[in-house]
KETOR-945243 format. One record per atom (N, C-alpha, C): residue number from 1; atom name; x, y, z. Coordinates in steps of 0.05 Angstrom, whole numbers, always signed. Example, Ala and Ser with C-alpha at 12.3 -4.5 7.8 and 13.67 -1.06 7.14 Angstrom:
(atom 1; "N"; (+264; -114; +156)),
(atom 1; "CA"; (+246; -90; +156)),
(atom 1; "C"; (+264; -66; +156)),
(atom 2; "N"; (+257; -45; +142)),
(atom 2; "CA"; (+273; -21; +143)),
(atom 2; "C"; (+258; +1; +157)),
REM end
This chain:
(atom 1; "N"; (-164; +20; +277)),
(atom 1; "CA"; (-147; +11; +255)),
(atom 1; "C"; (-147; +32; +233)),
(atom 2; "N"; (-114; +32; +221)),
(atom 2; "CA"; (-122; +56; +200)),
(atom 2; "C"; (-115; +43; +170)),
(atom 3; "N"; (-123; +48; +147)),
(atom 3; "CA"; (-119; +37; +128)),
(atom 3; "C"; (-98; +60; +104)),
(atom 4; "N"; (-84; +41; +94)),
(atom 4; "CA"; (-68; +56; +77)),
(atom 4; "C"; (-64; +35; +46)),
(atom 5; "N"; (-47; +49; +32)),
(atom 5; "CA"; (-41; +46; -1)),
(atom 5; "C"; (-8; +42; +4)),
(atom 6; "N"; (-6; +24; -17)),
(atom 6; "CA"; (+30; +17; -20)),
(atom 6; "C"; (+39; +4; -50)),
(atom 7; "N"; (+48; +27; -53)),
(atom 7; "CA"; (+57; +29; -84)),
(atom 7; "C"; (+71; +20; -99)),
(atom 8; "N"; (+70; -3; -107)),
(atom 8; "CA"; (+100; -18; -118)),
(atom 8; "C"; (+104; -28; -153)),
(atom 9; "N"; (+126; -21; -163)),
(atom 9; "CA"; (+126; -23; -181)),
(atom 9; "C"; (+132; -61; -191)),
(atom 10; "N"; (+110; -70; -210)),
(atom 10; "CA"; (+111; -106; -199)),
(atom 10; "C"; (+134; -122; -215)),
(atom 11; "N"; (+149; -104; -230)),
(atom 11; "CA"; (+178; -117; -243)),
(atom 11; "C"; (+198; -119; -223)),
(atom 12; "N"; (+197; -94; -205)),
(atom 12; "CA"; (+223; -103; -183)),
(atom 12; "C"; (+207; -111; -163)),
(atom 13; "N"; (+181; -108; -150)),
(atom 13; "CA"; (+168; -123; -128)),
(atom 13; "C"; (+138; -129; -126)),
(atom 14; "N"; (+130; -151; -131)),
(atom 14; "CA"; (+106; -156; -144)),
(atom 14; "C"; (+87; -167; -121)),
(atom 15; "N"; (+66; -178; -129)),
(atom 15; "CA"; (+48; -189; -99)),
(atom 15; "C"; (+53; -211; -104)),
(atom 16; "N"; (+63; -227; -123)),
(atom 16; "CA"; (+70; -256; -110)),
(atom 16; "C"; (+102; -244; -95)),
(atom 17; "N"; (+121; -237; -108)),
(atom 17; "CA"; (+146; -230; -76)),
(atom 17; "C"; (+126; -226; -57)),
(atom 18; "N"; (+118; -217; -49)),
(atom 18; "CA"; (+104; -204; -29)),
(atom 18; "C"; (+93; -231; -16)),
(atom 19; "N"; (+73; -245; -20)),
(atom 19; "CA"; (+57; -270; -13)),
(atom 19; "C"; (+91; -291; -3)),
(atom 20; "N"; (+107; -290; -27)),
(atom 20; "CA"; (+136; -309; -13)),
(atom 20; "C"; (+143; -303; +8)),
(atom 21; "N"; (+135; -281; +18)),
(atom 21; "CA"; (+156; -283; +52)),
(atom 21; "C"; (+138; -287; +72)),
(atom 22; "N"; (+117; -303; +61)),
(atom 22; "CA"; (+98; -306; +86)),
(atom 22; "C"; (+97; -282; +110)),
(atom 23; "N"; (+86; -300; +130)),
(atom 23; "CA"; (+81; -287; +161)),
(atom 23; "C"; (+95; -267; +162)),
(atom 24; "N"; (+124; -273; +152)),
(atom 24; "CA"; (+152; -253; +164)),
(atom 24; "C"; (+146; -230; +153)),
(atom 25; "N"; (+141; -233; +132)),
(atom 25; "CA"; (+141; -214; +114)),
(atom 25; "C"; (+162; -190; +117)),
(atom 26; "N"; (+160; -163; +102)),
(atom 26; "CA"; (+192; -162; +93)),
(atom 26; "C"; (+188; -132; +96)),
(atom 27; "N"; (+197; -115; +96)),
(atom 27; "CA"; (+217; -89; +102)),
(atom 27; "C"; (+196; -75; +74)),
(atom 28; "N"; (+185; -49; +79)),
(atom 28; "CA"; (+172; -38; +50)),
(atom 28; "C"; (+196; -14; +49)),
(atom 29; "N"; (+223; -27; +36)),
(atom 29; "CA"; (+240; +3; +45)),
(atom 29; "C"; (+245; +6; +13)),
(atom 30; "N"; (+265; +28; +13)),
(atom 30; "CA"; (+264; +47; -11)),
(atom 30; "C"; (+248; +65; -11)),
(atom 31; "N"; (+241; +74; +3)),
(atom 31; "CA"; (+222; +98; +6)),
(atom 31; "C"; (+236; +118; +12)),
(atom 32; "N"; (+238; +146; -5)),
(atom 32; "CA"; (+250; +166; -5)),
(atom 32; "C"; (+239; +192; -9)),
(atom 33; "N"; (+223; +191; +0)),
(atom 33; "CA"; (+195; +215; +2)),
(atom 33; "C"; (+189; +220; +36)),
(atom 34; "N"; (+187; +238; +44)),
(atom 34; "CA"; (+179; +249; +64)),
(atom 34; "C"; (+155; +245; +73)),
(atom 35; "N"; (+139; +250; +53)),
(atom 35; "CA"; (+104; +246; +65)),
(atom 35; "C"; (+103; +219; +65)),
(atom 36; "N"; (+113; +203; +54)),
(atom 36; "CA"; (+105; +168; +45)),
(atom 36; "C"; (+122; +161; +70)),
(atom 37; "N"; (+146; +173; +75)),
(atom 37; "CA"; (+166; +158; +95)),
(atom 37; "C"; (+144; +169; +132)),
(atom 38; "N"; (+136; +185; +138)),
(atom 38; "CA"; (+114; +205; +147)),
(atom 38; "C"; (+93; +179; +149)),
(atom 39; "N"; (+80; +177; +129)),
(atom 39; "CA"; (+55; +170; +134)),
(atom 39; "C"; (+55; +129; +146)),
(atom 40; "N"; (+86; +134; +135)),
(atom 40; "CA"; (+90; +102; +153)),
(atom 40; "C"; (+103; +103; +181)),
(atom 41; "N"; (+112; +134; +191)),
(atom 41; "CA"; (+110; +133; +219)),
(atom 41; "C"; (+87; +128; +231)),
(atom 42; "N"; (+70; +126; +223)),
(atom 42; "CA"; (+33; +141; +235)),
(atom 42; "C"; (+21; +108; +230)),
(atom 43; "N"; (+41; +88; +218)),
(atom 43; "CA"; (+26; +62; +224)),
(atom 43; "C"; (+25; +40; +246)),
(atom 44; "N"; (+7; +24; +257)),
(atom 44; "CA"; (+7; +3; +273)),
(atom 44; "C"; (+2; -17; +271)),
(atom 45; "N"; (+14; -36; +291)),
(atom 45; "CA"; (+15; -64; +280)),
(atom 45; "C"; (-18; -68; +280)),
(atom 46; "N"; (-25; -85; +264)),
(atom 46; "CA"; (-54; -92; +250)),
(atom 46; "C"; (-56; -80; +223)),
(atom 47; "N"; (-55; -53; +223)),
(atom 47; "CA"; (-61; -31; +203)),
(atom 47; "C"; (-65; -54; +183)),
(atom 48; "N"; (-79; -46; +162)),
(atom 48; "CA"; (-81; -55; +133)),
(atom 48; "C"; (-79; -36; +109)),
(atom 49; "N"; (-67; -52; +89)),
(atom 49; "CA"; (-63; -41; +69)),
(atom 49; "C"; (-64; -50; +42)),
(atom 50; "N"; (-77; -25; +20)),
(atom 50; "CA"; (-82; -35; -8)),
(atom 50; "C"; (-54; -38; -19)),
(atom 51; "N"; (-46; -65; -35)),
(atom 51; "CA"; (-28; -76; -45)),
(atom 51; "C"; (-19; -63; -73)),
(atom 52; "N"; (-11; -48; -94)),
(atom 52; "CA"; (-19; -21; -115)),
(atom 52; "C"; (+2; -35; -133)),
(atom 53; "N"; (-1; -43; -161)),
(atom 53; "CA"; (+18; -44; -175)),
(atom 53; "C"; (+17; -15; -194)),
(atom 54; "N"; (+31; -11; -195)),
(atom 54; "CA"; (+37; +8; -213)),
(atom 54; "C"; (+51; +12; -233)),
(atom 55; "N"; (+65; +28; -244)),
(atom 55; "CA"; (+69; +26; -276)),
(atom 55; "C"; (+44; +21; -289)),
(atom 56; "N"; (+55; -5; -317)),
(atom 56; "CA"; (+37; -4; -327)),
(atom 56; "C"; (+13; -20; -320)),
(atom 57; "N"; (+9; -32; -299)),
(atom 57; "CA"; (-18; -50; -291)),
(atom 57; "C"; (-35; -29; -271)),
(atom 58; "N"; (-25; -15; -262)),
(atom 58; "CA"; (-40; +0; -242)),
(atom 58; "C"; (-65; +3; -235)),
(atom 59; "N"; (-60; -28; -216)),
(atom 59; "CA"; (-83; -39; -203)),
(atom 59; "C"; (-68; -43; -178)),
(atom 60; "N"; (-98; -47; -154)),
(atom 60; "CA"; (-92; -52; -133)),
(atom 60; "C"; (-93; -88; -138)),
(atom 61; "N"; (-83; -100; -130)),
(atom 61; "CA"; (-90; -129; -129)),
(atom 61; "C"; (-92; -152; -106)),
(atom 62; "N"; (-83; -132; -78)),
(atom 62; "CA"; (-88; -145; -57)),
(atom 62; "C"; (-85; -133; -31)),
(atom 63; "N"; (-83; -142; -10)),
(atom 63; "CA"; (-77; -139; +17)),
(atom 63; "C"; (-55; -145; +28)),
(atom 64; "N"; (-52; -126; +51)),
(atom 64; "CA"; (-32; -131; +73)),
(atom 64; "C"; (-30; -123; +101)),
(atom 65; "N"; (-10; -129; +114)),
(atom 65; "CA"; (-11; -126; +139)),
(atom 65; "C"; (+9; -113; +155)),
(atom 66; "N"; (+11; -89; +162)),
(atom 66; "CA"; (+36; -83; +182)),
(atom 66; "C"; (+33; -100; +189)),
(atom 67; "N"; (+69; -113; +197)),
(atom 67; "CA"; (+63; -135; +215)),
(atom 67; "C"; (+96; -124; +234)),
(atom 68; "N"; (+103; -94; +226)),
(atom 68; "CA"; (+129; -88; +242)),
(atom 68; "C"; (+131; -52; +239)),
(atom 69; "N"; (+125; -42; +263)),
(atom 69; "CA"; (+122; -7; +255)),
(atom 69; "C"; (+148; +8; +253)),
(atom 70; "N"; (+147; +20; +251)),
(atom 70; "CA"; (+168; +35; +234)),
(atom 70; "C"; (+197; +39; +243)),
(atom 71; "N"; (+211; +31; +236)),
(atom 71; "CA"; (+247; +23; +240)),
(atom 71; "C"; (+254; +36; +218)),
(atom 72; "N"; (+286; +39; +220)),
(atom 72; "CA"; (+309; +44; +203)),
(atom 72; "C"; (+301; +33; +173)),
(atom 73; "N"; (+304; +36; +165)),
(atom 73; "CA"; (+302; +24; +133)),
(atom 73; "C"; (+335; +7; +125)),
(atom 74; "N"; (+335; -19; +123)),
(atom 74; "CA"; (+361; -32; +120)),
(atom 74; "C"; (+381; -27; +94)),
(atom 75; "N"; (+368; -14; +82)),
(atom 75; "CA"; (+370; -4; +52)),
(atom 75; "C"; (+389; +23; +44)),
(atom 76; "N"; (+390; +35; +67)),
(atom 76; "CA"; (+402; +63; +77)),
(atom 76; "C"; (+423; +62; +99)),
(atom 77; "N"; (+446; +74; +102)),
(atom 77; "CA"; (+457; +85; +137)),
(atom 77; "C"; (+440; +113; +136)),
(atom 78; "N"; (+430; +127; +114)),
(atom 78; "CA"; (+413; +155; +121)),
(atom 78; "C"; (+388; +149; +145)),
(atom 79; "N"; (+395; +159; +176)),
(atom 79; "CA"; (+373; +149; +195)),
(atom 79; "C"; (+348; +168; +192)),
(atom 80; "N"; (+349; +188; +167)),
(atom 80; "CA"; (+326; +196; +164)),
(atom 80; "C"; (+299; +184; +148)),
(atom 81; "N"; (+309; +145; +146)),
(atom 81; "CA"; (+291; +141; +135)),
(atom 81; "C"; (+285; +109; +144)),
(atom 82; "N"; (+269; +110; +142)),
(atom 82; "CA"; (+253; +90; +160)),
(atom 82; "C"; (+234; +72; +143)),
(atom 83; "N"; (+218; +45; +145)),
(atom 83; "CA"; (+198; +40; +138)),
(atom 83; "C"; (+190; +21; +156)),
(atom 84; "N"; (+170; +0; +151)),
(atom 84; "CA"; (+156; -15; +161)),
(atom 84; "C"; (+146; -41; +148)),
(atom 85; "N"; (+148; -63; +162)),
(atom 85; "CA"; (+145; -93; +152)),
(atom 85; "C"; (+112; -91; +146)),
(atom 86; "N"; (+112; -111; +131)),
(atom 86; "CA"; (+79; -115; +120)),
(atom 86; "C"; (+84; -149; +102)),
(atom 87; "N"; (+62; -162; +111)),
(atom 87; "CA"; (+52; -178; +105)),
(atom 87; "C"; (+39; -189; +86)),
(atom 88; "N"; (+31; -205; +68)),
(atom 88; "CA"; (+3; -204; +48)),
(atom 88; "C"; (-12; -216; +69)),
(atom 89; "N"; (-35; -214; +70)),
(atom 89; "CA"; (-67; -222; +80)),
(atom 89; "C"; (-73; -240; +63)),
(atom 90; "N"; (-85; -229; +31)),
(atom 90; "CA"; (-99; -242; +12)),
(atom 90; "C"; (-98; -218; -17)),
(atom 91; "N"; (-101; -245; -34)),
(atom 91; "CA"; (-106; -224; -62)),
(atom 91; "C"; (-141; -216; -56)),
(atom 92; "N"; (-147; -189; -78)),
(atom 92; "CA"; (-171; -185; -77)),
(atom 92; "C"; (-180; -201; -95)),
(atom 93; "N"; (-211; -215; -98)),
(atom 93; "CA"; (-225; -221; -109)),
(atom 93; "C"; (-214; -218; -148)),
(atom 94; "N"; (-220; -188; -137)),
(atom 94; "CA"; (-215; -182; -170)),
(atom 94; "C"; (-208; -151; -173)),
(atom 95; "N"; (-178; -153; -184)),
(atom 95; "CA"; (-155; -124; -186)),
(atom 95; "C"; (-181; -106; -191)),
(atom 96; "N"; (-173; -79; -177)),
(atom 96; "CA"; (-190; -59; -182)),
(atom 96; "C"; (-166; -36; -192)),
(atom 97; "N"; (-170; -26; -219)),
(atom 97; "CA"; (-152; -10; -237)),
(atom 97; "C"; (-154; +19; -217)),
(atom 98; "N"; (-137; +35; -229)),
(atom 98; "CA"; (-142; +71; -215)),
(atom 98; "C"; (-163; +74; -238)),
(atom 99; "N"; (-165; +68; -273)),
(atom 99; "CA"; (-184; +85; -280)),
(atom 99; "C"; (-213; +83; -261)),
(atom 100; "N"; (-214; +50; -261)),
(atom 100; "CA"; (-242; +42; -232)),
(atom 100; "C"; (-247; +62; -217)),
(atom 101; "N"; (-223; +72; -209)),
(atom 101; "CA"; (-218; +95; -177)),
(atom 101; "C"; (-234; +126; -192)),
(atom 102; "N"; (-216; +123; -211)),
(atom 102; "CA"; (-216; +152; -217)),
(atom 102; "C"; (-246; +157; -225)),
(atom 103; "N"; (-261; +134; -245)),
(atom 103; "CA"; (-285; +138; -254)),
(atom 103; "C"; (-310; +139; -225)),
(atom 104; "N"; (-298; +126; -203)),
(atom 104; "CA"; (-322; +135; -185)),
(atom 104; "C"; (-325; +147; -168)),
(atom 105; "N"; (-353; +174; -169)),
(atom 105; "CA"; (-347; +197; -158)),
(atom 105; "C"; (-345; +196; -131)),
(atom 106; "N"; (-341; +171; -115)),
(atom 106; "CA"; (-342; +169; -90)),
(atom 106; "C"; (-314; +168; -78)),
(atom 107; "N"; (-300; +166; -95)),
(atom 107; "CA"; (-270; +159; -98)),
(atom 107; "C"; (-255; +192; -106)),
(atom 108; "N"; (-272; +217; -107)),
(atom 108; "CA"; (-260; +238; -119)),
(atom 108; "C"; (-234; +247; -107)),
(atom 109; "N"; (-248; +245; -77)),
(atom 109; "CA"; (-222; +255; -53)),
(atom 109; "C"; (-197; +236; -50)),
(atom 110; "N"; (-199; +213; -57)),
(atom 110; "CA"; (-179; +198; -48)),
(atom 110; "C"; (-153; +202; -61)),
(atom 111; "N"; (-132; +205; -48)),
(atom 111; "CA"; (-110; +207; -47)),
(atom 111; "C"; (-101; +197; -73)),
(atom 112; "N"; (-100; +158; -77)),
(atom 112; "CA"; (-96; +156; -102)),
(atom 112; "C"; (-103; +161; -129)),
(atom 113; "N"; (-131; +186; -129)),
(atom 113; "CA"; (-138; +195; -147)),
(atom 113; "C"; (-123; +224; -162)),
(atom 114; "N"; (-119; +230; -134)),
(atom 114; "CA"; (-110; +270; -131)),
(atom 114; "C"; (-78; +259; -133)),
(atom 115; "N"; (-70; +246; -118)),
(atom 115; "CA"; (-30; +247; -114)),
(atom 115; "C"; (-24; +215; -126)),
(atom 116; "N"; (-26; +213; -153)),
(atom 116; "CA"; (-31; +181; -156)),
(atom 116; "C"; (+19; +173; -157)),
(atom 117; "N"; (+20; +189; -150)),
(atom 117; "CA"; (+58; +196; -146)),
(atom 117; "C"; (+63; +184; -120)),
(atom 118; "N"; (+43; +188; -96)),
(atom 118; "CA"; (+52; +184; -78)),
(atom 118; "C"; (+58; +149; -70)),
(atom 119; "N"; (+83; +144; -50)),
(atom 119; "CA"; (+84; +105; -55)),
(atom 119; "C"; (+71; +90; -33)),
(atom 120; "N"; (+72; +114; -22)),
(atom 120; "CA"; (+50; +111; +19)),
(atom 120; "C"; (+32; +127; +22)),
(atom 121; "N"; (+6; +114; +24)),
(atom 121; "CA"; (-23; +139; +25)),
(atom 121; "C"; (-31; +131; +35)),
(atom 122; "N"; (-40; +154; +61)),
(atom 122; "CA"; (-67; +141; +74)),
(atom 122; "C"; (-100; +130; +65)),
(atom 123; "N"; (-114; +118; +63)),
(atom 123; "CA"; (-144; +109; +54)),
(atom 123; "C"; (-156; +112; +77)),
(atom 124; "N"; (-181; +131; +76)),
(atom 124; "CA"; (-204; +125; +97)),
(atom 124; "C"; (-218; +106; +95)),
(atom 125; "N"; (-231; +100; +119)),
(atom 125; "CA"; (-253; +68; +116)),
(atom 125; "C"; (-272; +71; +98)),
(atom 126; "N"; (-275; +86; +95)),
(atom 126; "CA"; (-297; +91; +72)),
(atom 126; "C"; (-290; +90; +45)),
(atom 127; "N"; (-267; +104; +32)),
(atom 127; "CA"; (-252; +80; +9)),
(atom 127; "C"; (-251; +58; +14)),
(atom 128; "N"; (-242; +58; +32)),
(atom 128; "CA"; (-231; +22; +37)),
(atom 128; "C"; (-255; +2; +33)),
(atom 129; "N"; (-275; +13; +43)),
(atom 129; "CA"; (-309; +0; +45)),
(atom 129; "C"; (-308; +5; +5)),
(atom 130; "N"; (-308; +20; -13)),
(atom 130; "CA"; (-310; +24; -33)),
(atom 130; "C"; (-287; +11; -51)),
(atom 131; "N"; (-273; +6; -42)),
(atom 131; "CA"; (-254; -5; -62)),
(atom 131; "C"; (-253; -41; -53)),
(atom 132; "N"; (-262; -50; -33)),
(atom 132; "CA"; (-265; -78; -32)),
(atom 132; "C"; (-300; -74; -47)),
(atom 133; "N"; (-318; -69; -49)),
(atom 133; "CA"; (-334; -66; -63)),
(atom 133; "C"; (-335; -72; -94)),
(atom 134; "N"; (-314; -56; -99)),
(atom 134; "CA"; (-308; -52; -129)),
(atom 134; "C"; (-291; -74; -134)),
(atom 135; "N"; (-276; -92; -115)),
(atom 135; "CA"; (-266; -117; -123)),
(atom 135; "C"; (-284; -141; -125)),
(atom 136; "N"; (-312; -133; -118)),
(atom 136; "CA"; (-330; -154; -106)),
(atom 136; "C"; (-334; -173; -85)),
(atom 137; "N"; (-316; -156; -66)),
(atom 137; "CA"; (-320; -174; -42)),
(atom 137; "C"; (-341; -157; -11)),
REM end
């Protein structure tokens, strides 16, 4: 299983939208970046992922689930872009902010520390082990 980050801004798409489409769950399109459109070729159904509000709350605040690998993006006729369905799982315990991220030195390498721009990032298990930690679970 590989774990990743998904970056959403929570005025136009928030984790309760997200939790409303249940099971089905819904299309992560608008994605217009190469590495982010890229790093959601490279996902599989199971995969999990940190839920990321951004702007001004920029916190992670929950979970999700590929639950559909990577297709057309319905949002586009451009077939150079693609994304992937995802699910909510569950909120975390308790939102873990980027300053959280940024202040722990275990967190130096991670992606959302170094490229906090990017809207699709990969997470190693070992963040992933650290950032459910830091939510208290």
């Amino acid at each position: 299983m590989n774990y990743w980050l998904f970056k959403t801004e929570p005025g136009t798409w928030g984790w309760d939208d997200q939790v409303a489409k249940g099971d089905a769950g819904e299309e992560w399109d608008g994605v217009r970046n190469y590495q982010a459109r890229n790093n959601m070729r490279e996902m599989k159904l199971g995969d999990l992922g940190l839920f990321y509000h951004s702007v001004n709350e920029k916190r992670i605040v929950g979970i999700v689930e590929v639950c559909a690998e990577a297709h057309p993006d319905s949002t586009t006729d451009d077939d150079r872009w693609e994304c992937v369905d995802v699910k909510a799982v569950r909120p975390l315990a308790n939102p873990v902010t980027l300053d959280m991220c940024k202040e722990d030195p275990r967190l130096k390498d991670m992606v959302l520390v170094k490229n906090s721009r990017l809207s699709v990032q990969p997470v190693s298990a070992t963040e992933w082990g650290i950032i459910l930690e830091l939510a208290g679970e």
